[in-house]
LOTI-813062 format. One record per atom (N, C-alpha, C): chain; residue in one letter; x, y, z; residue number from 1. Coordinates in nm, 3 decimals. Layout:
% residues N
@c:A&r:A&east:X&north:Y&up:Z&k:NUM
...
//
This chain:
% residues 76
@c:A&r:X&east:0.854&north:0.603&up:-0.160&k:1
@c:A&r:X&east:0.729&north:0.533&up:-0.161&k:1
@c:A&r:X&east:0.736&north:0.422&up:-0.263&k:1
@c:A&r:X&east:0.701&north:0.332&up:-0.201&k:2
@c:A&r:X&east:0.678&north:0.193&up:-0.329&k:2
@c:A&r:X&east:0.523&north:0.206&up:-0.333&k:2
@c:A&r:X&east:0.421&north:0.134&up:-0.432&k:3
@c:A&r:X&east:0.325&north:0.100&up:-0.477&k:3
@c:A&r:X&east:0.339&north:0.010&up:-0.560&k:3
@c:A&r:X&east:0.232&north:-0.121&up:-0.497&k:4
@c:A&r:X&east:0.234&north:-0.243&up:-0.573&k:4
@c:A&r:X&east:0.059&north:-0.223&up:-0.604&k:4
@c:A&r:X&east:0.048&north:-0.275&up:-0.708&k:5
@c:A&r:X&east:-0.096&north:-0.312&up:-0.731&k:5
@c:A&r:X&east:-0.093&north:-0.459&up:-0.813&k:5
@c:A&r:X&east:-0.188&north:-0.537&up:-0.729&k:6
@c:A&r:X&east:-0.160&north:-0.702&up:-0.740&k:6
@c:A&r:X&east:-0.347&north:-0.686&up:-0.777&k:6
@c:A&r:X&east:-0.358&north:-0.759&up:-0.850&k:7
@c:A&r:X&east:-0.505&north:-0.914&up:-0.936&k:7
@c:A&r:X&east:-0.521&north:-0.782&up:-1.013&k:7
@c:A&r:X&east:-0.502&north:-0.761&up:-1.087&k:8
@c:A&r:X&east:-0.573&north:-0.654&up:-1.230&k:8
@c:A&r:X&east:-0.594&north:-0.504&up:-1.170&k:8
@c:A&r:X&east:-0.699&north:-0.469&up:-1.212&k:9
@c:A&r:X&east:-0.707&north:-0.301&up:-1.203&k:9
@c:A&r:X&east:-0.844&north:-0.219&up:-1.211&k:9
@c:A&r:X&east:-0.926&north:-0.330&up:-1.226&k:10
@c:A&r:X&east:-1.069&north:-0.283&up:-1.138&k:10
@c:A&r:X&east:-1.069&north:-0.272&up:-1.005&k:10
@c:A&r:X&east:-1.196&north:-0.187&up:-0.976&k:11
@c:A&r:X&east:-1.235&north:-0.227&up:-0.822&k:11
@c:A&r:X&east:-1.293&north:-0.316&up:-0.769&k:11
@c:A&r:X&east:-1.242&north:-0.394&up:-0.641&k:12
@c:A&r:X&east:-1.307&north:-0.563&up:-0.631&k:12
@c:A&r:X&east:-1.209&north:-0.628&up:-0.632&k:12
@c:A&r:X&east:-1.119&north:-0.626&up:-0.784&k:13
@c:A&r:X&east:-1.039&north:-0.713&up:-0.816&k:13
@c:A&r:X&east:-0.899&north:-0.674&up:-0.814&k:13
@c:A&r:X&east:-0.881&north:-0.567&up:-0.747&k:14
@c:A&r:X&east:-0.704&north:-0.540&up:-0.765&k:14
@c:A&r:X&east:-0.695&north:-0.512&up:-0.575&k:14
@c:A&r:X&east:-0.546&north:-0.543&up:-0.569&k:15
@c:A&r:X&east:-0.516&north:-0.507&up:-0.394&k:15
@c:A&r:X&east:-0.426&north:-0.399&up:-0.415&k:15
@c:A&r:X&east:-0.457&north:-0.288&up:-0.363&k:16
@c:A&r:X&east:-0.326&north:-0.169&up:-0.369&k:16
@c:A&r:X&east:-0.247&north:-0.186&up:-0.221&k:16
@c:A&r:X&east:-0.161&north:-0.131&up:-0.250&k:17
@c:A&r:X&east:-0.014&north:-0.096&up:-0.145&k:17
@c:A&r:X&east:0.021&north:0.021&up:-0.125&k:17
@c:A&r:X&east:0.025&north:0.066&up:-0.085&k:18
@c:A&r:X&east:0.151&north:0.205&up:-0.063&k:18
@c:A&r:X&east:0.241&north:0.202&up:0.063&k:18
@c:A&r:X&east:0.365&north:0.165&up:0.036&k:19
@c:A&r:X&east:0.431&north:0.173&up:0.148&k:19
@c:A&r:X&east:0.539&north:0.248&up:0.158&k:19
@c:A&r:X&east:0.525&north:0.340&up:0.251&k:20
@c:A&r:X&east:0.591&north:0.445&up:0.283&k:20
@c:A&r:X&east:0.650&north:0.505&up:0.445&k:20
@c:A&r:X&east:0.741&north:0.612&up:0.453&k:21
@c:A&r:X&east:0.749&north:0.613&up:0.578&k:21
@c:A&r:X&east:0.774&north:0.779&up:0.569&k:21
@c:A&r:X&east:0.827&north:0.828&up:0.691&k:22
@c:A&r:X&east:0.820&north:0.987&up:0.758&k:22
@c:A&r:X&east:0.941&north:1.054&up:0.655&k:22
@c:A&r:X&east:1.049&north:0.981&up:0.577&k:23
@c:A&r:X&east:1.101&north:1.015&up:0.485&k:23
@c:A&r:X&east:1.075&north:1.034&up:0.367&k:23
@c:A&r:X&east:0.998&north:1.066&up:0.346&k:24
@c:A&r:X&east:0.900&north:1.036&up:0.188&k:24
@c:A&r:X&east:0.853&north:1.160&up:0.217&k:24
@c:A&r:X&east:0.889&north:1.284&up:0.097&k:25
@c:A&r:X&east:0.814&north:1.399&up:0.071&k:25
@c:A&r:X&east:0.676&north:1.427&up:0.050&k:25
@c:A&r:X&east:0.617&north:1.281&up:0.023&k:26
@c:A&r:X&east:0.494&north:1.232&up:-0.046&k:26
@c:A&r:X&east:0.413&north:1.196&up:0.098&k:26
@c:A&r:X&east:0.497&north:1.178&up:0.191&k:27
@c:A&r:X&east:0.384&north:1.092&up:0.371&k:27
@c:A&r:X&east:0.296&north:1.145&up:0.362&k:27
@c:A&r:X&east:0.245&north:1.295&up:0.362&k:28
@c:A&r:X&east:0.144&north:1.306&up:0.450&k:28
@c:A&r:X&east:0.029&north:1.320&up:0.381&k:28
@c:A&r:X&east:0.060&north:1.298&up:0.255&k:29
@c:A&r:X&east:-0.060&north:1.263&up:0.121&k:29
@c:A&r:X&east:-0.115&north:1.134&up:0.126&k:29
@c:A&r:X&east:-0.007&north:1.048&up:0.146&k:30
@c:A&r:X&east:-0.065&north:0.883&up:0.095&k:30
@c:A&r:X&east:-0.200&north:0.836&up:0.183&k:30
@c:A&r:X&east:-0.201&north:0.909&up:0.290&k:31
@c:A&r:X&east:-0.319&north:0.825&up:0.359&k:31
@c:A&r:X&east:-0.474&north:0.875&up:0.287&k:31
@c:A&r:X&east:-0.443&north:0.969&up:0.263&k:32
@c:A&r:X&east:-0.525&north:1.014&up:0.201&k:32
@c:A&r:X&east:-0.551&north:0.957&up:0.056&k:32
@c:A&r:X&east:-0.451&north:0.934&up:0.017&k:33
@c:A&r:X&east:-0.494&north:0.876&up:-0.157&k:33
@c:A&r:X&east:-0.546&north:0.742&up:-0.100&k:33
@c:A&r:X&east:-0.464&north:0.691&up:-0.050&k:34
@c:A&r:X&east:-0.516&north:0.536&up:0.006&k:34
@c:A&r:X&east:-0.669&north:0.522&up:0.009&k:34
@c:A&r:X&east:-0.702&north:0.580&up:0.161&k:35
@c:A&r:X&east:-0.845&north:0.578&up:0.223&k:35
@c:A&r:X&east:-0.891&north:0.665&up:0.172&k:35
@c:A&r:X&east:-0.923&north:0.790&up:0.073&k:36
@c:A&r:X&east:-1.003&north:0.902&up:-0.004&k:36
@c:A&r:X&east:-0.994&north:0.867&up:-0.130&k:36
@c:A&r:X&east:-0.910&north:0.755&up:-0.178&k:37
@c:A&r:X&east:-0.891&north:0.710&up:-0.303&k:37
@c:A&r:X&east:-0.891&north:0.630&up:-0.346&k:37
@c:A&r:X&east:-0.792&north:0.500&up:-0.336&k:38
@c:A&r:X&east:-0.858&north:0.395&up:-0.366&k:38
@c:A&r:X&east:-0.961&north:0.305&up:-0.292&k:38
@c:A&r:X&east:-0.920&north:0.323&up:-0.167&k:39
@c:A&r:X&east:-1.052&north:0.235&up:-0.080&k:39
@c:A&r:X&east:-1.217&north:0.282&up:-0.139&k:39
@c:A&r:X&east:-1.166&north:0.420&up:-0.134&k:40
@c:A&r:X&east:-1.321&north:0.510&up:-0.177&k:40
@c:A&r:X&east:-1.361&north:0.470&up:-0.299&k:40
@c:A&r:X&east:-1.278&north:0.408&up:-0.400&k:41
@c:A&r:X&east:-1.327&north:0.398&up:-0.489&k:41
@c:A&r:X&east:-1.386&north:0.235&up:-0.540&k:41
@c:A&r:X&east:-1.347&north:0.161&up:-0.448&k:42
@c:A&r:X&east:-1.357&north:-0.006&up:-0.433&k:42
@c:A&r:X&east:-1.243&north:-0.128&up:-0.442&k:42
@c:A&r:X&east:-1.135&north:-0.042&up:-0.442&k:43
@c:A&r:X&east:-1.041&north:-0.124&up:-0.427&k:43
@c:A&r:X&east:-1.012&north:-0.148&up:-0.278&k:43
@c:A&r:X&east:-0.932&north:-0.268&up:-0.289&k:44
@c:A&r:X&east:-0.887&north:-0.300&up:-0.149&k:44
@c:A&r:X&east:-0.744&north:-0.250&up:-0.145&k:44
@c:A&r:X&east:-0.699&north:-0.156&up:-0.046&k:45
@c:A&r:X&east:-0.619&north:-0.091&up:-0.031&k:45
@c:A&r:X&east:-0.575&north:-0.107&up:0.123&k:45
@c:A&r:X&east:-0.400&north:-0.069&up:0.140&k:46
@c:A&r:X&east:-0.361&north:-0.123&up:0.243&k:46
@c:A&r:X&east:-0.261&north:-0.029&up:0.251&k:46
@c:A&r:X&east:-0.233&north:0.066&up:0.332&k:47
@c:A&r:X&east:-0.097&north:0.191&up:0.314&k:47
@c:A&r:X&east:-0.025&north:0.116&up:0.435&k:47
@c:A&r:X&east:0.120&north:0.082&up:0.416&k:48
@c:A&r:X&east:0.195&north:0.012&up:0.530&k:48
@c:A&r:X&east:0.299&north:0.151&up:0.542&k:48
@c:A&r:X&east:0.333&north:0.177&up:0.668&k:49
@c:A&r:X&east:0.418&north:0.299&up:0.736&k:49
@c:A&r:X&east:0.520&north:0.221&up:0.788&k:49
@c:A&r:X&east:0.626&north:0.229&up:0.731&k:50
@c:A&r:X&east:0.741&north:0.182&up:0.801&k:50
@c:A&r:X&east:0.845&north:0.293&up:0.805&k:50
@c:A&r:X&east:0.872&north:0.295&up:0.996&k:51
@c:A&r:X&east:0.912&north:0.410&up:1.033&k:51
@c:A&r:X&east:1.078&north:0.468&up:0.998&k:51
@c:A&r:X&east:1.144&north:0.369&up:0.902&k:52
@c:A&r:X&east:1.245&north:0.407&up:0.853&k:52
@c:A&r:X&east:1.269&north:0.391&up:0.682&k:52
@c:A&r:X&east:1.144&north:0.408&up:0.602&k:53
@c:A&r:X&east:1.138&north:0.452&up:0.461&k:53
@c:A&r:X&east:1.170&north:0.591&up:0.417&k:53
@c:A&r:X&east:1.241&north:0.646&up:0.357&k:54
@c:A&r:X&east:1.234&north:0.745&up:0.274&k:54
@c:A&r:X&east:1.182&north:0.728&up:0.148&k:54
@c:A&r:X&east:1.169&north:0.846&up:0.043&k:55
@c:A&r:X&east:1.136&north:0.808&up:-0.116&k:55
@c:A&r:X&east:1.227&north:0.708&up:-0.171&k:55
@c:A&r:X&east:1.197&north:0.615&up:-0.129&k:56
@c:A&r:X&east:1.285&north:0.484&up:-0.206&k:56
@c:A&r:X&east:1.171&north:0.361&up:-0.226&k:56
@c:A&r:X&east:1.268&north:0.227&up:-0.285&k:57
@c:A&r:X&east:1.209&north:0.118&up:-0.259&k:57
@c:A&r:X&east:1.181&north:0.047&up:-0.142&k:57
@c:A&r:X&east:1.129&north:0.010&up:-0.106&k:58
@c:A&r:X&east:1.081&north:-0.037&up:0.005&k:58
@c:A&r:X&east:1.172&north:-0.168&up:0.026&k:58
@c:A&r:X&east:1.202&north:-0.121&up:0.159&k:59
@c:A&r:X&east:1.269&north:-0.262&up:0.232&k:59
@c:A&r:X&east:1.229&north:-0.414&up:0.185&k:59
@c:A&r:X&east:1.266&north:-0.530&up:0.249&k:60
@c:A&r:X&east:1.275&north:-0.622&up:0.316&k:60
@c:A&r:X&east:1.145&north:-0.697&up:0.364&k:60
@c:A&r:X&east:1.180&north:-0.619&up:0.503&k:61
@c:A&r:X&east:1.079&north:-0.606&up:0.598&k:61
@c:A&r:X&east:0.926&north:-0.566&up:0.558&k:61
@c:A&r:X&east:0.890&north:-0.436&up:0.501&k:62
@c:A&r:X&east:0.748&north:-0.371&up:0.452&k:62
@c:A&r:X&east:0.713&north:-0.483&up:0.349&k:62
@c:A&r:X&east:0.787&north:-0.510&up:0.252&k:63
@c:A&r:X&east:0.730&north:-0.638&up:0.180&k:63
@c:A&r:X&east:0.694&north:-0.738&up:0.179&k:63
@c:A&r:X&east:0.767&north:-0.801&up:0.269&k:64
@c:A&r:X&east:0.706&north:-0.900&up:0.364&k:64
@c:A&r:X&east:0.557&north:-0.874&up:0.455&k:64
@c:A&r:X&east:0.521&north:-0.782&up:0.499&k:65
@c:A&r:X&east:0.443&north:-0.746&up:0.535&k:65
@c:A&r:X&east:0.345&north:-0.729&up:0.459&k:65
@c:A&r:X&east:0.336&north:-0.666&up:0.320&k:66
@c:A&r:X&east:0.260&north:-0.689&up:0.208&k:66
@c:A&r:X&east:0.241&north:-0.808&up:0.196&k:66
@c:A&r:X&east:0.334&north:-0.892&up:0.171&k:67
@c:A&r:X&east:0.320&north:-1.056&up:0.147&k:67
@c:A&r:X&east:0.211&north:-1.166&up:0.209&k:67
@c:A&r:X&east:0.249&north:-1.146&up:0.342&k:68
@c:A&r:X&east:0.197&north:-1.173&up:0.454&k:68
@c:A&r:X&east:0.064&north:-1.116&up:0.471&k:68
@c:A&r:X&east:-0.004&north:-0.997&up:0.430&k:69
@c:A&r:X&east:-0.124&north:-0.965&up:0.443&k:69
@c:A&r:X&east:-0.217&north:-1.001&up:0.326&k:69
@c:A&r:X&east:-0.182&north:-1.043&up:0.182&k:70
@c:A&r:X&east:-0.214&north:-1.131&up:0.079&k:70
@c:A&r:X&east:-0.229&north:-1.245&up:0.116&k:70
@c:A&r:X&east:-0.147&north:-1.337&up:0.161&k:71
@c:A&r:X&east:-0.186&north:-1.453&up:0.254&k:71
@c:A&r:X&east:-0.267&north:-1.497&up:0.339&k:71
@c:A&r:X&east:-0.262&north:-1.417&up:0.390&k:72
@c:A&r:X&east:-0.361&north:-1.449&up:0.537&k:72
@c:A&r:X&east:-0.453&north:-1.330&up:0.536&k:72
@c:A&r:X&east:-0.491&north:-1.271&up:0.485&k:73
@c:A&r:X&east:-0.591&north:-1.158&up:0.534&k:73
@c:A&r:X&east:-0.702&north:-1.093&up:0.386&k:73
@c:A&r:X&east:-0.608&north:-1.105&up:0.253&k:74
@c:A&r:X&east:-0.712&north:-1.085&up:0.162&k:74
@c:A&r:X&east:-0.813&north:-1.162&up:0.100&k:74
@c:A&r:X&east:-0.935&north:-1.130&up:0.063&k:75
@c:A&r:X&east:-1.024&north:-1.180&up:0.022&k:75
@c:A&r:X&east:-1.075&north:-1.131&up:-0.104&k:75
@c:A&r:X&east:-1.021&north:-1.207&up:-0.195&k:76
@c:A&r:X&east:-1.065&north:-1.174&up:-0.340&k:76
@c:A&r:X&east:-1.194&north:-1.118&up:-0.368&k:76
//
């Protein structure tokens, strides 16, 4: 599992990440911390599943995808 947290560390003002996949001992928790946790709590939160992550760093590809959804899709 990677986790990025980008603009500070309030709610409002920070974007969380979790990107993870079916290799990660941690999968079948994150959606839950995500959407029961930080979304719930006012952050903007975004769990990306990429179907060939294990507990590692995150690809390439999933980061880009983070990237790309900061760009075009968040709203401070």
């Amino acid at each position: 599992m990677a986790a990025l947290i980008l603009k500070g560390l309030s709610p409002g003002a920070a974007l969380v990440f979790l990107i993870t996949g079916p290799g990660d001992f941690r999968y079948g928790h994150l959606p839950d911390i995500c959407d029961g946790g930080f979304a719930k709590d006012g952050f903007q939160a975004k769990l990306i599943d990429d179907p060939w992550m294990a507990h590692e760093t995150c690809g390439p590809a999933a980061l880009c995808q983070a990237l790309d959804f900061i760009e075009q899709g968040w709203t401070p």
